[in-house]
C-alpha positions as CSV (number, residue, x, y, z in Angstrom):
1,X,97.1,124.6,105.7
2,X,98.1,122.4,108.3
3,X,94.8,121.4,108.9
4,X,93.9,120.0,105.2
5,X,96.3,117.9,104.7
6,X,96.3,116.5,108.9
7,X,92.1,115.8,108.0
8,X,92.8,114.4,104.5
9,X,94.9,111.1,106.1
10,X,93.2,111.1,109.8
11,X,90.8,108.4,109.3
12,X,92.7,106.3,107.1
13,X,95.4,106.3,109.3
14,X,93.9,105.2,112.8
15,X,94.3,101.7,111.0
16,X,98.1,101.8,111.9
17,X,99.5,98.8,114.2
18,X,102.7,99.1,115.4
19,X,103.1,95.0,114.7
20,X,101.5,93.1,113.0
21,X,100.9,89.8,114.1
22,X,98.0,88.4,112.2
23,X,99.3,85.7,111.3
24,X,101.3,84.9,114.5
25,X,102.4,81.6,115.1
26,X,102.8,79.6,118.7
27,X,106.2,78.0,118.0
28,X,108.6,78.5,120.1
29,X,112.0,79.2,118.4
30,X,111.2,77.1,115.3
31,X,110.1,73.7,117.6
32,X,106.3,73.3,118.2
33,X,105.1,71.9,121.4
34,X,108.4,72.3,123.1
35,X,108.2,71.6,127.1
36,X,110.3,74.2,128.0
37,X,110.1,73.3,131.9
38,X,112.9,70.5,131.0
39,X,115.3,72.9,130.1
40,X,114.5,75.3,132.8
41,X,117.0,75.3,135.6
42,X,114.9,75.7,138.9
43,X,117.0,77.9,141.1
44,X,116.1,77.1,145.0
45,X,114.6,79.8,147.2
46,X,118.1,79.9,149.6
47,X,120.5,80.7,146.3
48,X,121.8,83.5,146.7
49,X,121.6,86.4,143.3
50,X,125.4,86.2,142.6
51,X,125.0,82.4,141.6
52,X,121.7,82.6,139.3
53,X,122.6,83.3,135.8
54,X,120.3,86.8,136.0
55,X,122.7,89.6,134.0
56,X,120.9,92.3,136.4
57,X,120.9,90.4,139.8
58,X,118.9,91.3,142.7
59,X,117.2,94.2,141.9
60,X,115.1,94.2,145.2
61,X,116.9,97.4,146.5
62,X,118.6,98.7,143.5
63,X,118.8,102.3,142.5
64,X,118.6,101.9,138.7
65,X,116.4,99.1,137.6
66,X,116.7,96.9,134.4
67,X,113.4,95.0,134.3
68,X,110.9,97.7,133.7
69,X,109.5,96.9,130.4
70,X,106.2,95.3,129.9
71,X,105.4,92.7,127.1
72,X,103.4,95.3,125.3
73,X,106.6,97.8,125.0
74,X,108.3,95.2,123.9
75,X,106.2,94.5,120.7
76,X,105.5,97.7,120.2
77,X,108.9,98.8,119.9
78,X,109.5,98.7,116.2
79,X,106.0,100.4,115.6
80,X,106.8,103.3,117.7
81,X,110.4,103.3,115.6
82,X,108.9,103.1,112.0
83,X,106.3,105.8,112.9
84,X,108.9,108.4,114.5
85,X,111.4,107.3,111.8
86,X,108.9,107.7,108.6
87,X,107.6,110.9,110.1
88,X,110.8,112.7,110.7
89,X,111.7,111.9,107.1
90,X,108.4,112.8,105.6
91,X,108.7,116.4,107.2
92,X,112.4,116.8,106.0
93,X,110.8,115.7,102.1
94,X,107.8,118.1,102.6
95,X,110.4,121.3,103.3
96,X,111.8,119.7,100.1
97,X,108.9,120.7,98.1
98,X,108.5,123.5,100.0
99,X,111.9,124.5,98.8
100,X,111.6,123.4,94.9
101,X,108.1,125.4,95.3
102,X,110.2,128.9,96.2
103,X,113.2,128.5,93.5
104,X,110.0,127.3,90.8
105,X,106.6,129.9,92.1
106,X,104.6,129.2,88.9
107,X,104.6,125.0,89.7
108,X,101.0,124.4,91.1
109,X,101.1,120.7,91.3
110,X,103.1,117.8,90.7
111,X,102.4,118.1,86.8
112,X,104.2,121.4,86.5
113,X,107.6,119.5,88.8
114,X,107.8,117.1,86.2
115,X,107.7,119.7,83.6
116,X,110.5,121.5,84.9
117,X,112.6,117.7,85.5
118,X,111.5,116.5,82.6
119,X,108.9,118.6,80.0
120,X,106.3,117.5,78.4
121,X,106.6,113.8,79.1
122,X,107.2,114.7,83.2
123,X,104.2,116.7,83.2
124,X,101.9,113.9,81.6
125,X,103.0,111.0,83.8
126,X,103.7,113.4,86.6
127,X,99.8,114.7,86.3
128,X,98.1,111.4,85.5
129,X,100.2,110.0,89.3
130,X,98.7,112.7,91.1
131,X,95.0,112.4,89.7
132,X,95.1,108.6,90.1
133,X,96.5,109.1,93.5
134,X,94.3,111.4,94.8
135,X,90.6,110.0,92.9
136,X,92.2,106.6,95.0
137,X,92.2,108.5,98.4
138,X,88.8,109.1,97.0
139,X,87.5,105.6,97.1
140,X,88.9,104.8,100.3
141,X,86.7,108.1,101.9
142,X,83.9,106.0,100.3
143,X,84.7,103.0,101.5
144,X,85.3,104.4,104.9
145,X,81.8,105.8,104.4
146,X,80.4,102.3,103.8
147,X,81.9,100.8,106.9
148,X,80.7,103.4,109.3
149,X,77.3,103.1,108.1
150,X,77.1,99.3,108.3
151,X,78.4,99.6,111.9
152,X,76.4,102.5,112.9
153,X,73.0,101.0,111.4
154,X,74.3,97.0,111.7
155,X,73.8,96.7,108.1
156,X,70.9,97.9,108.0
157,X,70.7,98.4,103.6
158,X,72.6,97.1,101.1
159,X,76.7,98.6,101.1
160,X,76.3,99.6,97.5
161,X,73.9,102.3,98.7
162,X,75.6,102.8,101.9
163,X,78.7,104.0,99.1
164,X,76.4,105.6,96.5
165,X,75.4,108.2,99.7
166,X,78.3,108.8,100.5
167,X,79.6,109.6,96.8
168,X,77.2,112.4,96.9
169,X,77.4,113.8,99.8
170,X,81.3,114.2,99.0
171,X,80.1,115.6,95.2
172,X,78.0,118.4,96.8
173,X,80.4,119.8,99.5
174,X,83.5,119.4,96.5
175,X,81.0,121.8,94.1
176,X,82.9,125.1,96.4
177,X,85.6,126.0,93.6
178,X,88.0,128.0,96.0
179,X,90.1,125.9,98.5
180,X,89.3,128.7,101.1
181,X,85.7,128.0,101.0
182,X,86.5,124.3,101.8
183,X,89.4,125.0,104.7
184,X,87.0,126.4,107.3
185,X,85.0,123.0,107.5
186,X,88.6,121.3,108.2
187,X,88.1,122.8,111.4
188,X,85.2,120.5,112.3
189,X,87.1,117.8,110.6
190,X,89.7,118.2,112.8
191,X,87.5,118.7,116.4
192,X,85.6,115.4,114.6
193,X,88.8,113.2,114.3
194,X,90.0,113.9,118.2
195,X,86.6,113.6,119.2
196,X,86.5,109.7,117.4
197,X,89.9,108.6,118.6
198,X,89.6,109.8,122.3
199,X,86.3,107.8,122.4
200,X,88.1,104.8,120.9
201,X,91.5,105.0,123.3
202,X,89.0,105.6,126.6
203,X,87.1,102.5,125.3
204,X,89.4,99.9,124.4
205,X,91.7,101.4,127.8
206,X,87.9,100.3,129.7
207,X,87.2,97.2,127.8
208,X,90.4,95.8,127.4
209,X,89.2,93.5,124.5
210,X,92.9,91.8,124.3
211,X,93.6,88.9,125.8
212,X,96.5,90.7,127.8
213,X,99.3,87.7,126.3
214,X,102.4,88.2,124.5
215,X,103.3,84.8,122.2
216,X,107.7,83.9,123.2
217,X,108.6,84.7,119.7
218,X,105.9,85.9,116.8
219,X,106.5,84.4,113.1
220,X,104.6,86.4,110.0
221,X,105.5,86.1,106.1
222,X,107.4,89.3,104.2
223,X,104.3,90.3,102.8
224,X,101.8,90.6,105.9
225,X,104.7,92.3,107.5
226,X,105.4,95.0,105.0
227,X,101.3,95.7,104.6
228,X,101.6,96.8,107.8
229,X,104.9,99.1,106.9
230,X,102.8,100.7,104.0
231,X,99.9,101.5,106.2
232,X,101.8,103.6,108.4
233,X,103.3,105.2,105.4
234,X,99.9,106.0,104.1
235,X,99.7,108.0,107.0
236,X,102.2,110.3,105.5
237,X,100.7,110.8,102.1
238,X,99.3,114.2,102.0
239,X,102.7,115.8,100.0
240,X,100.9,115.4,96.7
241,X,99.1,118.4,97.9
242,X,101.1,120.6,99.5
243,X,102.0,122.4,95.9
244,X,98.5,123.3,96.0
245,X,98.5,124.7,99.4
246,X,101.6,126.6,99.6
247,X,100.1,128.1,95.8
248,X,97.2,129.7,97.6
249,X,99.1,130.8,101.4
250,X,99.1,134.5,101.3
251,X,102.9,133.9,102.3
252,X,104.8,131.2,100.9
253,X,107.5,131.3,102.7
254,X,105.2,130.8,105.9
255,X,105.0,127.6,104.7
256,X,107.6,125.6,107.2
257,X,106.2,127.1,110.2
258,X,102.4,124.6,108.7
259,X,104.6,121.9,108.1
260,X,106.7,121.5,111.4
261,X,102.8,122.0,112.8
262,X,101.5,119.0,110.5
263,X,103.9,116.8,111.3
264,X,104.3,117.4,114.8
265,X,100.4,117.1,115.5
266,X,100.0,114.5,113.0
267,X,103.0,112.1,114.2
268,X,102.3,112.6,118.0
269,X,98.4,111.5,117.2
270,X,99.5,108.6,114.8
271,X,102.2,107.9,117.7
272,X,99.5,107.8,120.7
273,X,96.7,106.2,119.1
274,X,98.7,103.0,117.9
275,X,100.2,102.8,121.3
276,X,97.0,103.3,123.5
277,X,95.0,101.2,121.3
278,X,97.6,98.1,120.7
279,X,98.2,98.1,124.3
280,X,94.8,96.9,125.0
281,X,93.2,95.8,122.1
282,X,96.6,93.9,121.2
283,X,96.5,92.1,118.2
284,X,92.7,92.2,117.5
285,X,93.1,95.9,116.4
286,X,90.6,96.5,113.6
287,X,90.9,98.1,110.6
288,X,90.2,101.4,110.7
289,X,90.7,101.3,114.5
290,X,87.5,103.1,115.4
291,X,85.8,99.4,115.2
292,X,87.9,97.7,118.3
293,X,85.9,98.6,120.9
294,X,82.3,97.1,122.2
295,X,79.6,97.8,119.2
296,X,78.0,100.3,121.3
297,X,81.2,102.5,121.1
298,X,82.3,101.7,118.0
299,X,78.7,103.3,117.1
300,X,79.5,106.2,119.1
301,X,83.3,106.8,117.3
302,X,82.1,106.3,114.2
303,X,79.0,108.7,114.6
304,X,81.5,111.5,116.1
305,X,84.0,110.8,113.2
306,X,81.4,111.1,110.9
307,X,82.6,115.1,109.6
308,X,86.4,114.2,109.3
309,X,85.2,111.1,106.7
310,X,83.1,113.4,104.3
311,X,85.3,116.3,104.6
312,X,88.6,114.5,104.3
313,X,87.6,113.4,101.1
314,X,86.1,116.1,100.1
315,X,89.2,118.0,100.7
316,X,91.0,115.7,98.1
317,X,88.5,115.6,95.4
318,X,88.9,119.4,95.9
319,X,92.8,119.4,94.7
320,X,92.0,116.6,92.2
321,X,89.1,118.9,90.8
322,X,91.1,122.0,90.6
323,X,94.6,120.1,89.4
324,X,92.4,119.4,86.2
325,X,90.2,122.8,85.8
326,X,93.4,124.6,86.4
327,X,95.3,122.7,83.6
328,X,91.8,123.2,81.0
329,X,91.8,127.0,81.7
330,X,94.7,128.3,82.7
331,X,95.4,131.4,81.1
332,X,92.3,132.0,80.2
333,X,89.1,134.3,81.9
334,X,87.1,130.8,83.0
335,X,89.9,131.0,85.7
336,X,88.6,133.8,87.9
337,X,84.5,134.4,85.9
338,X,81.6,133.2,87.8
339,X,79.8,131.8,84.5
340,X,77.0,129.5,84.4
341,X,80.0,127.5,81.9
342,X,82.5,127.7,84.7
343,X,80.5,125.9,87.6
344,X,79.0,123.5,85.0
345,X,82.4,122.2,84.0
346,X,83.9,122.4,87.5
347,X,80.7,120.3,88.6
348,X,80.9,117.9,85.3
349,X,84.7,117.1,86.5
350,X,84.1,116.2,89.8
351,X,81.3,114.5,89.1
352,X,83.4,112.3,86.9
353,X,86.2,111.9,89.5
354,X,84.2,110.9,92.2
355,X,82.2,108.8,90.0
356,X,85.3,106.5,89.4
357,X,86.8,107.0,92.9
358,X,83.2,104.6,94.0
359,X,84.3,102.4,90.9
360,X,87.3,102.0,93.2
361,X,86.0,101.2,96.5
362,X,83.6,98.7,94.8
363,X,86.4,97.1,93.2
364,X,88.8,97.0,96.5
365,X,86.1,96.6,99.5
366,X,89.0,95.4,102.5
367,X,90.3,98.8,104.1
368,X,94.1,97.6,104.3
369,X,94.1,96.4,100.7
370,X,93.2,100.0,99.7
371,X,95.7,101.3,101.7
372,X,98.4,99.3,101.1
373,X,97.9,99.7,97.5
374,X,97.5,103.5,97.6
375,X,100.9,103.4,99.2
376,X,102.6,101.4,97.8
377,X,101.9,103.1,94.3
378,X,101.6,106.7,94.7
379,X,102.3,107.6,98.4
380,X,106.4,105.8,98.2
381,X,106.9,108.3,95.1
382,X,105.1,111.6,96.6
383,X,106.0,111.5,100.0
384,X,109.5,110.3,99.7
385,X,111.1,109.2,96.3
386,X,110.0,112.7,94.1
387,X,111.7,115.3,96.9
388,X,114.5,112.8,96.7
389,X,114.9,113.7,92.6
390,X,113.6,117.3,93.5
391,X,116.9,118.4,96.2
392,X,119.2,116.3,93.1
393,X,117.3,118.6,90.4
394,X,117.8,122.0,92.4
395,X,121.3,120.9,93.3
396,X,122.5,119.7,90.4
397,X,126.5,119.8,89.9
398,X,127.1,121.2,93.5
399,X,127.1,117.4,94.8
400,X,130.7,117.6,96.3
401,X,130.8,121.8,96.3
402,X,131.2,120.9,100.5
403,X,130.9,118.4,103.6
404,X,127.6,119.5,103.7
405,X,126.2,119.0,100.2
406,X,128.0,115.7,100.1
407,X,126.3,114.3,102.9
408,X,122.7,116.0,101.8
409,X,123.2,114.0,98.4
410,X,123.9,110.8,100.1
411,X,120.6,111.3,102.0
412,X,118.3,112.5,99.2
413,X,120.0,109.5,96.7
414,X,119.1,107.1,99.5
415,X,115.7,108.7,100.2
416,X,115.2,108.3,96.5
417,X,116.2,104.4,96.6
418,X,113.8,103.8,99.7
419,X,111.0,105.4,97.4
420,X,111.8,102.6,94.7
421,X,111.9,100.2,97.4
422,X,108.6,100.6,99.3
423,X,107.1,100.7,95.8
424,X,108.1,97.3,94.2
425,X,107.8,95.9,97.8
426,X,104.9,97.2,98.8
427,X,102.8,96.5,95.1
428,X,104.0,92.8,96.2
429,X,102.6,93.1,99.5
430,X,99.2,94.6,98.8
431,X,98.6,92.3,95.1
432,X,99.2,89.4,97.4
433,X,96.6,90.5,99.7
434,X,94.1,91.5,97.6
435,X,94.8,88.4,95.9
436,X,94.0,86.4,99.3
437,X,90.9,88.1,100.4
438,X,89.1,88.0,97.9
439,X,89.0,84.5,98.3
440,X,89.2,84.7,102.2
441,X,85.8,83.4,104.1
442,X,85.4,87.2,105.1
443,X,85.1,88.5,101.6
444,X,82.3,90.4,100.5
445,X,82.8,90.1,96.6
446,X,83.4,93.3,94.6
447,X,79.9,95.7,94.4
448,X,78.4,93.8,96.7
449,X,75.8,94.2,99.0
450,X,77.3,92.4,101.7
451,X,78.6,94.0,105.4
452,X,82.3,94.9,104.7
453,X,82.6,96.4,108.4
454,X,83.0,92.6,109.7
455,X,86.1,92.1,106.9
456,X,87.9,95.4,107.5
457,X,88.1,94.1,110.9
């Protein structure tokens, strides 16, 4: 289980920079073109440590020293923070569902949760999220699809094509109708995705395409900053499925032991790659990463990356497929019969979903738009907000029953509040973007035939 929901955000979330500077600035405390050698006190060769103004001295022969940290740990710092600190908290939401799963057996998805929170009305918006969310993962498999094949054949056809390939190639592997059938290609997904990022960290550690400089202070606006926040949250989105996949473990309460795995391989990749990669591609990181190196590798990653693409989304058109068949014929004998009426509906509906998941990509062709919009929508309420209002729901009027409980409904109210916050936030963040590259000089128009691999970079 680990591995479908690791494979389902790999791709997307190699895009993660730990800070983003694109639109840095060289001012130097707020005054431009400031000759800083005026102000610099020149201390002669012959003074002596004591009468410098250095806080750590001479550290010539010193046992501990203070001035260790490069320029690029220094910028990275907050990255590294945010993707430790939104990791650790998505694993503690994920036992949370894991929990509401084992008090509630019969809830499937996040349809049924909101049933149980809310009835009827829960259920509908609850199951109309969770579709959206997961048919928009959808289009951004596509339009990772898109931008691997313009960079692996240099544009060679028209991107509408490039996506209209790709749609089917996803529609043909989702056709299995058990998720078992579908978990054993994960394993290539997964063998795929290490194979792609290793090839991406050796190359840009080789190339070095940064220029290796650090600016004295680095200005960017609220919502350039927080695009960059909602991309590393993306990374984190696969909750909306883990319903599904503790429904078909042949132990539930196994379920833990998969998550604490998830999270620890997924957070320790996320954690490396950002580093590696900033270090020495700095702020020209693309977008998804695989593109920073030379052309010639960025062929290569994107060739070896090719499985975890398809099978990624593949994997989430499977839950979408099955959230939908499940709530047509549950109850029923088209659950479990191997009818020529069974596999022509489960085919009819994904053809349908992934018919409007290319809609999507068409309509949102720059990678961090997609993301950030993804996120900021669907991925601040699944991942975090939801297990928030699930722990109040299964607690309910045992708030101040101890020390404990108190403190556990402090976190999950404030985990709730940092769902609501990322969300109105981060739909400011991403509209503005969109908003701003579509009239950028890099945009390539909605459905168009254009190269979108040059303005994802």
């Amino acid at each position: 289980m680990a591995t479908h929901t690791d494979s389902s955000q790999d791709t997307q979330s190699l895009d993660v920079k730990p800070h983003d500077r694109k639109h840095s600035d060289t001012t130097v405390f707020g005054n431009e073109n400031t000759d800083l050698e005026k102000d610099v006190r020149v201390i002669p060769e012959n003074t002596s440590p004591a009468d410098s103004d250095d806080p750590f001295g001479d550290e010539t022969n010193a046992e501990v020293k203070y001035r260790v940290m490069a320029w690029w740990l220094a910028s990275l710092d907050r990255g590294v923070i945010l993707i430790i600190g939104l990791g650790a908290l998505a694993t503690y939401t994920g036992y949370v569902i894991g929990q509401f799963k084992l008090r509630y057996p019969r809830v499937h998805n996040m349809a049924d949760a909101g049933q149980i929170m809310f009835g009827p009305i829960g259920r509908e918006i609850f199951g109309f999220a969770q579709i959206l969310f997961l048919v928009f993962v959808m289009g951004s498999h596509v339009l990772t699809f898109t931008i691997m094949m313009n960079t692996l054949t240099g544009h060679g056809a028209c991107s509408i094509i490039f996506a209209v390939v790709g749609t089917v190639i996803c529609l043909l592997f989702t056709l299995f109708r058990k998720l078992g059938d579908v978990s054993y290609l994960a394993i290539v997904s997964f063998i795929s995705i290490i194979g792609a990022v290793m090839i991406t960290m050796i190359g840009v550690g080789v190339e070095r395409p940064g220029t290796g400089e650090v600016d004295a202070t680095v200005h960017t606006s609220l919502y350039r900053g927080f695009l960059g926040v909602t991309n590393i949250i993306f990374a984190y989105s696969g909750h909306v499925a883990f319903f599904s996949f503790i429904s078909e473990l042949k132990d539930p309460k196994t379920y833990p032991k998969a998550l604490y795995l998830l999270q620890g391989c997924d957070t320790s990749m996320y954690l490396i790659v950002a580093i590696v990669t900033y270090r020495y591609a700095g702020e020209g990181v693309a977008s998804p990463a695989l593109g920073s190196t030379s052309p010639l590798l960025a062929k290569l990653a994107y060739g070896v990356a090719i499985p975890t693409i398809i099978i990624a989304g593949v994997i989430n058109g499977h839950v979408a497929a099955k959230y939908i068949y499940v709530r047509l014929f549950r109850g029923t004998d088209r659950m479990s019969k191997k009818s020529l009426f069974s596999y022509g509906m489960w085919a009819l509906i994904s053809l349908i979903l992934w018919t409007i998941a290319w809609i999507i990509a068409e309509a949102i062709p720059v990678f961090n738009d997609l993301l950030g919009l993804i996120s900021a929508l669907f991925a601040s309420w699944f991942t975090y907000g939801l297990s928030g209002a699930f722990w109040l729901f299964l607690n309910k009027g045992r708030y101040t029953e101890n020390r404990k409980k108190m403190l556990l409904t402090a976190l999950n109210t404030t985990i709730f509040a940092i769902g609501a916050f990322i969300c109105v936030l981060g739909l400011y963040a991403s509209g503005r973007s969109i908003k701003e590259s579509a009239s950028g000089p890099n945009s390539t128009g909605v459905f168009s035939c254009a190269d979108n691999s040059k303005a994802s970079a």
